[in-house]
PAMAR-621635 format. One line per 8 residues: number of its first residue (from 0); their letters; for each residue x, y, z of C-alpha. Coordinates in steps of 0.25 Angstrom, whole numbers. Last residue first. Example, Ala and Ser with C-alpha at 12.3 -4.5 7.8 and 13.67 -1.06 7.14 Angstrom:
1	sa	55/-4/29  49/-18/31
END
This chain:
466	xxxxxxxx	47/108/-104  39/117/-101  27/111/-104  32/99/-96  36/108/-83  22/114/-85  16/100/-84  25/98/-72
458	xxxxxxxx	21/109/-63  7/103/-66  -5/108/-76  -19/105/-71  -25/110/-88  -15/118/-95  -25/120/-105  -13/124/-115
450	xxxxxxxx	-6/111/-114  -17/103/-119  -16/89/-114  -5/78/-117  6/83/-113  14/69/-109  25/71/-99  38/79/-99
442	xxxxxxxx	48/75/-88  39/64/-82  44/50/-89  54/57/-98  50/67/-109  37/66/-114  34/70/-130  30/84/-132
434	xxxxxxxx	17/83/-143  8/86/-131  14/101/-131  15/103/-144  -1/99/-145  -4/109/-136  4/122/-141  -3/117/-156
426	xxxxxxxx	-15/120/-150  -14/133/-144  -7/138/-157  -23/135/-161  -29/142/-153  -22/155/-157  -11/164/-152  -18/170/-140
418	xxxxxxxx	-19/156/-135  -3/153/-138  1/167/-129  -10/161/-120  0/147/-119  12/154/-117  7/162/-107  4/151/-100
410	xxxxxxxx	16/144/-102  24/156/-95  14/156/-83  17/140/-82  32/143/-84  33/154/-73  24/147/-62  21/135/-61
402	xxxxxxxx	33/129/-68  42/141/-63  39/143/-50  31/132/-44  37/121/-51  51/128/-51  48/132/-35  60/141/-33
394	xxxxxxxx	66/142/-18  60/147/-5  71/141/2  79/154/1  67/161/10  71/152/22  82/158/26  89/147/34
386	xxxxxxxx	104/150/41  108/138/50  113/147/64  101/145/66  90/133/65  79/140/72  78/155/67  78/147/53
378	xxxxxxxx	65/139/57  59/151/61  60/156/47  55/145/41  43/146/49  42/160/44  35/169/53  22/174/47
370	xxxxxxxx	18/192/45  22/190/30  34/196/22  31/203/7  47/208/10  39/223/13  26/217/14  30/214/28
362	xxxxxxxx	32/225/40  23/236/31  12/226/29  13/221/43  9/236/47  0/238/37  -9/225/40  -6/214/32
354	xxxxxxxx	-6/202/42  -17/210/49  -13/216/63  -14/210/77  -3/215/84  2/202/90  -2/192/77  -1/201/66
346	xxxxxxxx	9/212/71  18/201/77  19/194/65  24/207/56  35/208/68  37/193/65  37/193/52  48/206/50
338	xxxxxxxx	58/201/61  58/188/53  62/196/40  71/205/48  78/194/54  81/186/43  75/177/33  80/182/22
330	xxxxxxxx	76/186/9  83/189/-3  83/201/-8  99/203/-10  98/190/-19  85/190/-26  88/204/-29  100/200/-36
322	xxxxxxxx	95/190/-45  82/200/-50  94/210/-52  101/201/-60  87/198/-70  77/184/-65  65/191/-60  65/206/-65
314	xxxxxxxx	50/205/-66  48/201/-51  54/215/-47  40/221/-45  38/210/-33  50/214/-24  61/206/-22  62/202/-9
306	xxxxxxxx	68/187/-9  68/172/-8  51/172/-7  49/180/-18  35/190/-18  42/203/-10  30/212/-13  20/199/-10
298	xxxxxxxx	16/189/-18  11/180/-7  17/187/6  31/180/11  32/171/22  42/164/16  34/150/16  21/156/14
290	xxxxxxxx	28/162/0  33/151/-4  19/143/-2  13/154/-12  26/153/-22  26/140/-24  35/130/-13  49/125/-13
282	xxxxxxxx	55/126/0  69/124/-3  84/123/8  80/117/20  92/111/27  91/99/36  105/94/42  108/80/42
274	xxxxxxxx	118/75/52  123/62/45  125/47/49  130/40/36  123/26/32  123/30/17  106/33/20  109/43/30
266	xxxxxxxx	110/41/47  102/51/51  108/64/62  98/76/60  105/89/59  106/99/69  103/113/64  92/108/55
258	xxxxxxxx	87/96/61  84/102/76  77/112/66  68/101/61  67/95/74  61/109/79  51/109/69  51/113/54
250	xxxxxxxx	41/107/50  30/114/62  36/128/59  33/124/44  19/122/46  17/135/55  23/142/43  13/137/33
242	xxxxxxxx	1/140/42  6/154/45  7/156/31  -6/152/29  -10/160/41  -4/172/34  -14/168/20  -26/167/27
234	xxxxxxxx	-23/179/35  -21/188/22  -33/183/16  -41/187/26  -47/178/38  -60/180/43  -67/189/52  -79/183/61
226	xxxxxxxx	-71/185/74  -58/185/71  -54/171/77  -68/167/73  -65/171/58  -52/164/60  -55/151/64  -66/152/54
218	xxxxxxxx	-58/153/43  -47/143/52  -57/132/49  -55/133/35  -41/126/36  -26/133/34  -20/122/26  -11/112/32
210	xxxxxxxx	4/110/26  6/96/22  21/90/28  34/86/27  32/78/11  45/72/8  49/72/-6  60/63/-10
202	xxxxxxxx	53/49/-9  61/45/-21  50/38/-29  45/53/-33  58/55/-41  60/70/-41  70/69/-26  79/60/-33
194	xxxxxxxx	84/68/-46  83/80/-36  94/74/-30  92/72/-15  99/81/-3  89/93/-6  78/85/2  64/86/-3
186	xxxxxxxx	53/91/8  38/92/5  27/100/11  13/98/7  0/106/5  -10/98/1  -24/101/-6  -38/97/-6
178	xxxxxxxx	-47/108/-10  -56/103/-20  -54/101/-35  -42/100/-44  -37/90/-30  -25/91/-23  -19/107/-22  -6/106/-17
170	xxxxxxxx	2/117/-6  16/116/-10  27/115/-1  40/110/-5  54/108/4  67/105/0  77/100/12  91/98/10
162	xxxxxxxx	97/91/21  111/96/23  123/86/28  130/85/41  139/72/42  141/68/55  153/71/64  145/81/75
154	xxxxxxxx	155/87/85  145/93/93  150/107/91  148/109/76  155/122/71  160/113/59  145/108/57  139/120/55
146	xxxxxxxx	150/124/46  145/110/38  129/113/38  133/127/31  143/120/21  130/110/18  119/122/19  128/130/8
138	xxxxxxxx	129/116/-1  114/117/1  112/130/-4  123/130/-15  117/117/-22  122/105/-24  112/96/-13  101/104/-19
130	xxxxxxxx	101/98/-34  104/105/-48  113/116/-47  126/109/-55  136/119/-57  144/122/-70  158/117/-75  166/121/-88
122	xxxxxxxx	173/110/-95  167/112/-107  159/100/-106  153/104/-96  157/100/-81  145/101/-72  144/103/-55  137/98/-44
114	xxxxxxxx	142/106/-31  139/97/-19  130/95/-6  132/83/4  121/74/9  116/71/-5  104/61/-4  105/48/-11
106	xxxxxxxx	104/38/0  90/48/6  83/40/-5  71/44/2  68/30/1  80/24/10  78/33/21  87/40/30
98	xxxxxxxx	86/55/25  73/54/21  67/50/35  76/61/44  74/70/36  57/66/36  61/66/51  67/79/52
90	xxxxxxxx	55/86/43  44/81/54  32/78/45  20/86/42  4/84/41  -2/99/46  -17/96/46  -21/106/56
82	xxxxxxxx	-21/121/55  -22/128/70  -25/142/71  -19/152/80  -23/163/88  -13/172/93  -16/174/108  -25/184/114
74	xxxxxxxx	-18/198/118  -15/200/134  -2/194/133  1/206/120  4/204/106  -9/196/102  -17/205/94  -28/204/84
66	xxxxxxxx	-29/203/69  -31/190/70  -18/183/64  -19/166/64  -7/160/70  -5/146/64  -6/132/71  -2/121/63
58	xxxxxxxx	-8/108/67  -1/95/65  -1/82/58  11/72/58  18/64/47  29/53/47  45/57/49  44/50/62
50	xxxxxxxx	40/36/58  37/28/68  23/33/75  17/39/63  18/29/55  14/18/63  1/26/64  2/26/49
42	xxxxxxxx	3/11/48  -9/10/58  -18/19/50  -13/12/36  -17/-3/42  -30/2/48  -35/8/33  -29/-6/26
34	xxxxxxxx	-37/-14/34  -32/-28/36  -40/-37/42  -31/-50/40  -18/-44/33  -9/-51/42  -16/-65/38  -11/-64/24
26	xxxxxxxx	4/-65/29  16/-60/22  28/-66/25  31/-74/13  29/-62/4  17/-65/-6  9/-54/-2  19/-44/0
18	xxxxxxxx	30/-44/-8  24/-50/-20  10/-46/-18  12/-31/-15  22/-31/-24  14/-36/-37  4/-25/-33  12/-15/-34
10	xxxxxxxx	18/-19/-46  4/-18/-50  3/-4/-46  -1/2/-35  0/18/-35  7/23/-23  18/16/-29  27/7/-18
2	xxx	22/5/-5  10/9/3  0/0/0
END
């Protein structure tokens, strides 16, 4: 049942009564009222109680603004709401897991970073950018997790090598009708070859946990917090923020920071007992969820997540000068922008005022900065002297980004440039497309609809007209 394909085949089958039914020990008596139902209820109850990277469910509690003061010992308390439904599981031990099993293909894993470089044939050599384990940042996180330990004082002889952690969000929509929807978060690790980690037989992606939506029921919780006055626009969206931040202060718990400045001590695949240091270095998410995570307002004056050029210099995107501001703008996670939340903060929750009224306004829109602490931030205060600025993990979402974005814009336009044109140029656009032959087993597939329509496209089917 839970072996194998998730679709059983008749290979399936064959194993089941080869290896099972007619194995020598097998007994026809131990199947006597057997209930498939009961059997999965006791085998997730044994689960739970002996496998320590296995799921749990928690409540999130958020602090919901409203509009009324709490700064002083005479005010009543912030009210908070809890969201339930938060299905996560500890990071250290999904580590821990990966990094010593067998499945994961863990053997394969690059413990130590290197430069990759090429030799043309006219003898001149470029550099190799191509997976995360040769790349500057994490060859800068190895040399930085070596000083540290030089100045060790506990005499530890073990290897200490980087964990390259990847993360994803993306909130999914799972039905064309309804409202059913998950929102997951899943980890890669940087240490496997992106060769691997695409192969969905690798066991590569490790899903952490399925962010909650803010319920109905917090509507009325709200309208009677108020007293018959619902919530706005601009408190849905803070207490999503708040929401997705109170989720990541729960993931990235005290073992996790234990993790980070310490190292977990595994015995690895090739037998050697190393001290393995978790780094996170990408977040890829769209540009909505990239904009919860930074704690930045939704297309806001300052719309990048990395850095603080302003709206009307969008056209000058890829020039010198476009380069240069990206660099002395960057953001920072420093003590100015965490001085600038919490003082923002203070005047929502202690003062009392809205989440855009003047005076946060003229503390924030500046940068497009919101009145929420940043659970990434925190987690930086945490694990000093290690340096984490959490902006720089904000990095380029290519399906988001580009498939999704700039090509399928671009296609678009290509297409009503084509209508304006003449039906029939419309045509002939179609039957080019399904007249491309595939390319591999998935790396161009069959076109066989009208390409115009662009009727449920995927990422990937853009990628194919792309290509």
């Amino acid at each position: 049942m839970w072996t194998g394909s998730e679709k059983k085949s008749a290979g399936e089958i064959n194993r089941l009564v080869n290896e099972v039914i007619n194995a020598p020990d097998f007994k026809p008596s131990d199947l006597k009222g057997f209930e498939a139902g009961r059997e999965t209820a006791k085998l997730d109850v044994f689960a739970q109680k002996n496998f320590k990277d296995g799921w749990h469910e928690s409540d999130v509690t958020i602090e919901v603004p409203d509009g009324k003061k709490h700064g002083s010992p005479n005010d009543p308390p912030i009210p908070t709401f809890n969201v339930p439904g938060l299905l996560h599981r500890p990071l250290v031990e999904v580590i821990k897991t990966a990094w010593s099993s067998a499945t994961t293909n863990s053997s394969r894993f690059h413990y130590f970073p290197f430069r990759q470089f090429w030799r043309r044939s006219d003898d001149k050599v470029e550099r190799i950018h191509g997976e995360l384990y040769s790349s500057d940042a994490f060859l800068s996180a190895h040399e930085e997790l070596q000083q540290a330990k030089a100045s060790d004082m506990t005499g530890c002889t073990l290897e200490w090598v980087t964990c390259g952690l990847m993360l994803w969000s993306d909130s999914t929509h799972l039905a064309s009708f309804g409202d059913a929807a998950l929102w997951p978060i899943y980890m890669f690790f940087g240490n496997q070859s992106k060769y691997d980690r695409v192969r969905p037989t690798s066991g590569a992606c490790h899903h952490v946990a399925y962010i909650p939506k803010l319920p109905d029921t917090f509507y009325d919780f709200f309208t009677q917090l108020t007293g018959g006055r619902g919530p706005s626009a601009d408190i849905i969206t803070h207490c999503h923020r708040e929401l997705m931040h109170s989720v990541w202060r729960l993931l990235l718990d005290n073992d996790f920071v234990h993790a980070y400045t310490h190292g977990i001590v595994m015995t690895c695949p090739d037998g050697v007992i190393r001290r393995v240091f978790p780094r996170i270095f990408t977040y890829s998410a769209d540009y909505p969820e990239k904009v919860l995570l930074a704690t930045l307002r939704n297309l806001g004056r300052c719309i990048c997540p990395r850095c603080k050029q302003t709206k009307d210099r969008v056209p000058e995107m890829g020039t010198k000068n476009d380069d240069n501001r990206r660099e002395t703008l960057a953001r920072e996670d420093d003590e100015a922008y965490r001085r600038k939340s919490t003082t923002a903060r203070k005047a929502v929750y202690n003062s009392g005022l809205g989440v855009k009224s003047s005076a946060v306004e003229t503390l924030l829109a500046q940068e497009s900065l919101v009145p929420t602490l940043n659970a990434f931030s925190e987690f930086a205060q945490k694990i000093l002297p290690f340096a984490f600025n959490f902006f720089s993990m904000l990095v380029v979402d290519f399906m988001h980004e580009f498939e999704l974005g700039v090509w399928k814009a671009i296609f678009i336009h290509l297409i009503r440039m084509l209508v304006s044109v003449g039906e029939g140029v419309v045509q002939e656009f179609n039957l080019r497309y399904r007249q491309i032959p595939t390319f591999g087993r998935s790396t161009i597939r069959r076109i066989s609809s009208n390409t115009s329509a662009l009727k449920k496209l995927a990422a990937r089917d853009y990628e194919d007209y792309l290509q």
